[in-house]
C-alpha positions as CSV (number, residue, x, y, z in Angstrom):
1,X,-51.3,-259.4,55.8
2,X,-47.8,-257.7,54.9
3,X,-46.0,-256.1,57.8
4,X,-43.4,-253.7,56.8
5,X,-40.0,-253.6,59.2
6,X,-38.1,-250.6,59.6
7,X,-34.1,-251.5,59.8
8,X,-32.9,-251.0,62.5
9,X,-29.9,-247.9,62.5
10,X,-27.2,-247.6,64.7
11,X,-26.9,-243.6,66.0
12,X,-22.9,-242.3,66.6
13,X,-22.7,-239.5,67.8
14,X,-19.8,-236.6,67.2
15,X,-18.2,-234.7,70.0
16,X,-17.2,-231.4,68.7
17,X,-15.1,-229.6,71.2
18,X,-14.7,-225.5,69.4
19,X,-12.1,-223.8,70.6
20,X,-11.8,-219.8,70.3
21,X,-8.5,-218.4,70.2
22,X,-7.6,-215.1,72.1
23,X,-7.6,-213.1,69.2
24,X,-10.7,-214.2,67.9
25,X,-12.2,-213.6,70.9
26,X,-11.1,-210.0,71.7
27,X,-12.7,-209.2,68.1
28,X,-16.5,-210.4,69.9
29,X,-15.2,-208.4,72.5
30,X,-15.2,-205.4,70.5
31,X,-18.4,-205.9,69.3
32,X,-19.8,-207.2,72.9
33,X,-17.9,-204.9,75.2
34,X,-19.5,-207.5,78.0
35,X,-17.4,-210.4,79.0
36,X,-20.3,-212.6,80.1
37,X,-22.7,-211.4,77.0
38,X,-19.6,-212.0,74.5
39,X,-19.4,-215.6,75.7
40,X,-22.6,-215.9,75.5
41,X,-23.3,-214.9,71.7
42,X,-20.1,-216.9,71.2
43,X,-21.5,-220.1,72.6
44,X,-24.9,-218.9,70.5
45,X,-23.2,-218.8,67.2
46,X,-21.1,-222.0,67.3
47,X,-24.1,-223.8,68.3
48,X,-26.3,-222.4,65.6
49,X,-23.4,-223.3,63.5
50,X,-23.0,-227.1,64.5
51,X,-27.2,-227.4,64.5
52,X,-26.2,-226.7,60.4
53,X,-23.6,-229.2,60.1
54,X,-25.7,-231.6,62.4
55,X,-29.0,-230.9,59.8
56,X,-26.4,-231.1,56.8
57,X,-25.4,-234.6,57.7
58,X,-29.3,-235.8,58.5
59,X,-30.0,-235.3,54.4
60,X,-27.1,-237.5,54.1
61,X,-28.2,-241.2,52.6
62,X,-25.9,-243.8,54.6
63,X,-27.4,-247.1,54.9
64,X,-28.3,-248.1,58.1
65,X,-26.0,-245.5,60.2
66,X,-26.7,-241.7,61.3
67,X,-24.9,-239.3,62.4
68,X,-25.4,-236.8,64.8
69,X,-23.3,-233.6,66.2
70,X,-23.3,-232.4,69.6
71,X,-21.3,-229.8,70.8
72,X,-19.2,-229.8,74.1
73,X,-19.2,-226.7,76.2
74,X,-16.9,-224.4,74.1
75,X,-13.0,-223.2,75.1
76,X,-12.6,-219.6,75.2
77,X,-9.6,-218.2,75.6
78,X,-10.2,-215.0,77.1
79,X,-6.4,-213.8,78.4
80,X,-3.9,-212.7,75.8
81,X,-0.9,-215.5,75.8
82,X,2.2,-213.8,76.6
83,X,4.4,-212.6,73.6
């Protein structure tokens, strides 16, 4: 009888840290005049972004390695820096 063995991969994984500047912010703002929703459709859309970069690198064919993305609770800056 044949037995077929999987390799074994080793799993890194990426910390991705987004950062919003003020300005971009204030423009969600606009749209979500609701600090706590704006954050929240913020957080939504960066994650929904990084899911696509995390499925982009899963079709990627690296020999015994994958990759994965997580993303760390996102910075916000939410106060205008002084001029």
């Amino acid at each position: 009888m044949h037995h077929r063995y999987r390799r074994s991969t080793e799993t890194f994984y990426i910390d991705i840290l987004p950062v919003v500047d003020f300005s971009l912010y204030s423009r969600w703002l606009t749209v979500h005049p609701d600090p706590v929703r704006t954050e929240s459709e913020l957080t939504r859309y960066l994650a929904t972004v990084l899911t696509a970069v995390d499925m982009r690198l899963q079709t990627l064919s690296l020999t015994d390695t994958q990759l994965n993305v997580r993303m760390v609770t996102p910075y916000l800056s939410t106060v205008c820096p002084a001029q």
